[in-house]
C-alpha positions in Angstrom: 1.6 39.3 -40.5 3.4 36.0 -40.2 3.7 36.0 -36.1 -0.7 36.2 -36.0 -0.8 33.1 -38.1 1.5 31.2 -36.2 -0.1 32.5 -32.8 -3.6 31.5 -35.2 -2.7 28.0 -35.6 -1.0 27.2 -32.3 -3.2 25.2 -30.8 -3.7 23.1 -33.8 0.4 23.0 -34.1 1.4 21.7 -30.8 -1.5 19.0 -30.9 -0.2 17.7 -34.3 3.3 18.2 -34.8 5.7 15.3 -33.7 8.8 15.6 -32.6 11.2 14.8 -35.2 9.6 17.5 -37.3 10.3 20.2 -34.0 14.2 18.8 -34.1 14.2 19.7 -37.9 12.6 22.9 -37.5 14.9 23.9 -35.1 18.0 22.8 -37.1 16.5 25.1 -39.7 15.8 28.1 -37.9 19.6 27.7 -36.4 21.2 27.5 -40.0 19.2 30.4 -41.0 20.5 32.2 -37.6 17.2 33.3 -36.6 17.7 31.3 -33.4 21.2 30.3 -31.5 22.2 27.2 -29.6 21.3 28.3 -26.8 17.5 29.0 -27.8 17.5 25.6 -29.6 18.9 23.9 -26.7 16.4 25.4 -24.4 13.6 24.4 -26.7 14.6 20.8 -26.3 16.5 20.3 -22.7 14.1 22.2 -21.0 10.8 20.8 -22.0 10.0 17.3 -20.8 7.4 16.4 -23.0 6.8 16.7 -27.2 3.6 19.5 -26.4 5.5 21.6 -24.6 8.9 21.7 -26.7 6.6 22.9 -29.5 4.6 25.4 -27.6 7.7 26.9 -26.8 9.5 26.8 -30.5 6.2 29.0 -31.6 6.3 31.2 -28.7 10.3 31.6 -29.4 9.8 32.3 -33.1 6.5 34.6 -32.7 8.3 36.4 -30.5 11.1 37.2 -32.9 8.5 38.9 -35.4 7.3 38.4 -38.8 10.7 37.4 -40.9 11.1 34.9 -38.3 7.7 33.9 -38.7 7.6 33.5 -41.9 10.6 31.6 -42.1 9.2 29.2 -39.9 6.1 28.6 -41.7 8.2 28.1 -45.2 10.4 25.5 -43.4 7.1 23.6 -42.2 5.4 23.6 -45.9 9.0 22.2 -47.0 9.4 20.0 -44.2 5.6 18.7 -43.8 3.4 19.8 -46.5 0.7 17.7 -45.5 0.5 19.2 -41.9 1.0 22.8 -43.7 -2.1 22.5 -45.6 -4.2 21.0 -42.7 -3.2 23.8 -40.4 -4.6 26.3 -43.7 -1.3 28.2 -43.5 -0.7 31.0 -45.4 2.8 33.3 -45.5 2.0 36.3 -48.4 5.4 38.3 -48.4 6.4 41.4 -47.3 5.8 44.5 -49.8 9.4 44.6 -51.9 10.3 40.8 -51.3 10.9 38.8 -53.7 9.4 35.1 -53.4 11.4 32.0 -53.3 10.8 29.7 -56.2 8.9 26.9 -56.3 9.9 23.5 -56.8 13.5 23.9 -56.4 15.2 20.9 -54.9 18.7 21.0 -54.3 21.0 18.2 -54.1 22.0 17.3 -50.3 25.0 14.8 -49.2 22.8 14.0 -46.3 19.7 11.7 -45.8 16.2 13.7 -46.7 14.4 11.9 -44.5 10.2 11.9 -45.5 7.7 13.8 -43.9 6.0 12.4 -40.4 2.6 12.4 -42.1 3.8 10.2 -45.3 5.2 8.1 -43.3 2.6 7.8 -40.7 0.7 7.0 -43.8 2.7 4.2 -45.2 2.7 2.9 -42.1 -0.7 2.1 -41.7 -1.3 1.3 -45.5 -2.3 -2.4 -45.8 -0.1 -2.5 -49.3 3.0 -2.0 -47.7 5.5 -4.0 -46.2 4.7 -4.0 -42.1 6.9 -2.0 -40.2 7.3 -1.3 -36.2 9.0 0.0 -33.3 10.4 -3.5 -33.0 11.3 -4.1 -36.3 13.4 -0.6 -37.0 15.4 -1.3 -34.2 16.4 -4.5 -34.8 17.7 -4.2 -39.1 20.4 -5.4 -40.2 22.4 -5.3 -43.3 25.5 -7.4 -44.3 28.7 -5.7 -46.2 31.0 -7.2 -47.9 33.6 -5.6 -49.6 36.8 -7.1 -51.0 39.9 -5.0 -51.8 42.3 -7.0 -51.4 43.3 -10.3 -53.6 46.0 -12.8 -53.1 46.6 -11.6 -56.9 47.6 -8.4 -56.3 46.6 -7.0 -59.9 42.9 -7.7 -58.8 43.8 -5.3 -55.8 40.3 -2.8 -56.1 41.6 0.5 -55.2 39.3 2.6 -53.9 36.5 -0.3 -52.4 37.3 1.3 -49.3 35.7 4.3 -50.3 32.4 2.5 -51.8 32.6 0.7 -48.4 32.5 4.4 -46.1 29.8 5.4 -48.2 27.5 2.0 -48.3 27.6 2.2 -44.9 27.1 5.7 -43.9 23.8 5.0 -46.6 22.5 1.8 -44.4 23.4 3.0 -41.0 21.1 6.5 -41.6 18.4 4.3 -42.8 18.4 2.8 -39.0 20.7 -0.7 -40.5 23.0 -2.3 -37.8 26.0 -3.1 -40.7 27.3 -6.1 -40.4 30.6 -5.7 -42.2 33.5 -8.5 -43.8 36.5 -7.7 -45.7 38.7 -10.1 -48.3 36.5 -12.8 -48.0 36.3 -16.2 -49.9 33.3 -17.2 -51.0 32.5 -18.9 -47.8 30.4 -16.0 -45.5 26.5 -15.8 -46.2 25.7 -18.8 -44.4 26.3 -17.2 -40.6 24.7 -14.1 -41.9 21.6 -16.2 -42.1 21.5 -16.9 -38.6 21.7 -13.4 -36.9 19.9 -13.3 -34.2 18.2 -10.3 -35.1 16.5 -11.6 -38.5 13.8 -12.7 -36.5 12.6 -9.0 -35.5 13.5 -7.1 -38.4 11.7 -5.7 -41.1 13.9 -6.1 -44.0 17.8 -6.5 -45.1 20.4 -5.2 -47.5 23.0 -7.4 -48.5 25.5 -5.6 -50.3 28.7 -7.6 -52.0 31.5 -5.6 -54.0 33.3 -7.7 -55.0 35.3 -8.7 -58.8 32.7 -11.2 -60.8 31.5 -12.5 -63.9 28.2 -13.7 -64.9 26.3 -16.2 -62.3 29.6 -15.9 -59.6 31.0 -13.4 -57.5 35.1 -13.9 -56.4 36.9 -14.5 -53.1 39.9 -13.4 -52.5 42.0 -16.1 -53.6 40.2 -16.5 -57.0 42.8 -17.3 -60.0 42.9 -19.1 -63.0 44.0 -22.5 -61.0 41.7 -21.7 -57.8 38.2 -21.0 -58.6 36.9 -19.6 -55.5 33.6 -17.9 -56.8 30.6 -17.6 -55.0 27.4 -18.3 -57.6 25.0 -15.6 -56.6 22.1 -17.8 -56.9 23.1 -18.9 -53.2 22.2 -15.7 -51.4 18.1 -16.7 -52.7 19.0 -20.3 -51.5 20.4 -19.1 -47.9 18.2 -15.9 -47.3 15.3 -18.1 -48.7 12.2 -19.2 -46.8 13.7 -23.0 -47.0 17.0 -21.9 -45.0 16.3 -18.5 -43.2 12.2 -18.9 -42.8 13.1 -15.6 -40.3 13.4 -13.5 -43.6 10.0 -14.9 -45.0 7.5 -12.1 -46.1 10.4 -9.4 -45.6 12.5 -7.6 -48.4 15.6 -8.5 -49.0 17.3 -6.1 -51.1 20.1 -7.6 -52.8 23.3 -5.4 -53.8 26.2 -6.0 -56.1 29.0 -4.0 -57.3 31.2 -6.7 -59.6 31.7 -7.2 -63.3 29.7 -9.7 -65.1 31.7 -10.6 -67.9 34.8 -9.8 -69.5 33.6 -7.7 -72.5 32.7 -4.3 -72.9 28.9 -3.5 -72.3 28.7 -0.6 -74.9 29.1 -0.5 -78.8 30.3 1.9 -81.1 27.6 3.5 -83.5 27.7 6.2 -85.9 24.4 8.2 -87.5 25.4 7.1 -90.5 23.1 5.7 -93.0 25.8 2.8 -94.4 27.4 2.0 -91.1 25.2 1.3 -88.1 27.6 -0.5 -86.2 31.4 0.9 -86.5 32.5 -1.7 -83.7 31.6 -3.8 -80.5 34.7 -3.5 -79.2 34.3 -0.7 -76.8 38.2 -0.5 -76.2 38.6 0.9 -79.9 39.4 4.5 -80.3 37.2 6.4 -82.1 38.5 6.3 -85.9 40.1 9.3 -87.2 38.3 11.0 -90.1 39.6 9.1 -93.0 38.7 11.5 -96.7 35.6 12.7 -94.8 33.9 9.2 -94.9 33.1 9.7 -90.8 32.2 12.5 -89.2 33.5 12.3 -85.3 29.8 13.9 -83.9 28.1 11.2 -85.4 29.7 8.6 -83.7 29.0 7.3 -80.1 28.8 4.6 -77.6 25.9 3.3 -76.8 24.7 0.3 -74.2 24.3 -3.5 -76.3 21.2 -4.0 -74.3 19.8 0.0 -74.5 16.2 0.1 -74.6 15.3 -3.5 -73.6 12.5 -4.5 -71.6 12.5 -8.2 -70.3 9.6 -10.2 -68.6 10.0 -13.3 -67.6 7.6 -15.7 -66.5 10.1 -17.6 -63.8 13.0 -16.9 -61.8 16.2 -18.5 -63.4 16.0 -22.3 -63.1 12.7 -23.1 -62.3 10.0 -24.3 -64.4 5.9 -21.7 -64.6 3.5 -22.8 -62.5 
């Protein structure tokens, strides 16, 4: 029965379990209405410390027999496999049940967040990036987006809808957002002194922006104002030379503008005599002229499909 091996391992379980992994236990257990607010509540409001909140989420779900049990234990192998296997759990079902399948991951609109153990892992792994207590507190990521232009064809209609997502992404991964909108190409350079680049542990700078190749726009670009903002300037000011408080930290560099003016897909068929039917991506399809081309064997594909580039030097600067 499920409730013995969970009264087995409950020594083991409150010693090792943390307490982000008893909050998403008990958000589980509450969807799956095997416990109600007012048990969850309990569990968390009226225990002081992380040992006794999970003595009494095993108590709790013991009590409530084996389905609750077991339900428990299959949230914990999802949730932390690592501490599932160390606490030798096992949950056989019931005569007549049918098991759940294995390796099923369904798509969520909400953070998964890793398990405490992986993480606790990572953490202490001399090949990663440092990260602290300190350092999580204090990140920061800067978000620009421009919607609106002074030309009002360039007007991006939608940005604001990239921008509500981007930012719901960097503020669940613990980023203080530090948003601009309709910008010229003057911002990154009080970005690089926030005071809190000092103690973090990394950055995102996202820009969305229109663009072509090395330059992303303000929003007075036009054909008689240039106001572009080369994107080689975000190395030079996040750089160790101008922001040494980023030095040995990523610095994850987002952006969301064209990069030219053409098409980035050609037109192919299967053909034998025709490889390329055009590089102009706005072409139509051709119509099937005397059964020369058959419409399944045409397609788009990208110019630079299956590429795989190496360089020995970032752009501009000579191998060591």
């Amino acid at each position: 029965m499920a409730d013995k091996e969970l009264a087995r391992v409950r020594g083991r379980f409150v010693e090792k379990v943390s307490k982000a992994l008893i909050k998403q236990l008990l958000d589980d257990l509450l969807e799956d209405r095997l416990l109600n607010d007012g048990e969850t509540d309990s569990v968390l409001e009226d225990n002081t410390g992380k040992a006794d909140m999970a003595r009494c989420l095993i108590d709790m779900v013991r009590r409530k027999g084996d389905r609750a049990s077991r339900k428990m234990i299959q949230h914990l192998e999802n949730r932390d496999p690592t501490l599932h296997s160390e606490l030798g759990l096992t949950c056989k079902p019931t005569p007549g049940e049918i098991p759940a399948p294995q390796n099923q991951h369904a798509w969520s609109n909400s953070l998964v967040t890793t398990t405490d153990s992986f993480w606790n892992e990572k953490r202490k792994s001399k090949d990663v990036y440092a990260v602290s207590d300190e350092s999580l507190r204090s990140r920061v990521a800067l978000l620009i987006t421009n919607r609106n232009f002074a030309n009002e064809r360039l007007t991006r209609k939608g940005a604001e809808k990239d921008e509500e997502n981007m930012e719901k992404l960097l503020r669940s991964l613990g980023y203080e957002v530090v948003k601009h909108n309709d910008l010229t190409a003057q911002v990154l350079h009080t970005f690089a002194e926030h005071p809190k680049l000092r103690d973090t542990d990394s950055v995102f700078v996202v820009i969305m922006s229109h663009g072509k190749r090395e330059c992303v726009f303000g929003v007075n670009h036009s054909e008689e104002n240039k106001d572009e903002f080369p994107v080689d300037n975000i190395y030079r000011h996040l750089g160790p030379q101008e922001c040494p408080a980023l030095m040995n930290k990523p610095k994850i560099i987002i952006i969301q503008a064209c990069r030219g003016e053409t098409g980035g897909s050609v037109l192919v068929s299967d053909s034998a005599s025709a490889k390329v039917v055009s590089d102009d991506v706005s072409q139509q399809l051709p119509a099937n002229g005397g059964g020369k081309i058959v419409d399944d064997a045409i397609r788009y594909v990208h110019k630079e499909k299956d590429f795989i580039s190496l360089l020995s030097s970032t752009p501009a600067h000579a191998t060591c």
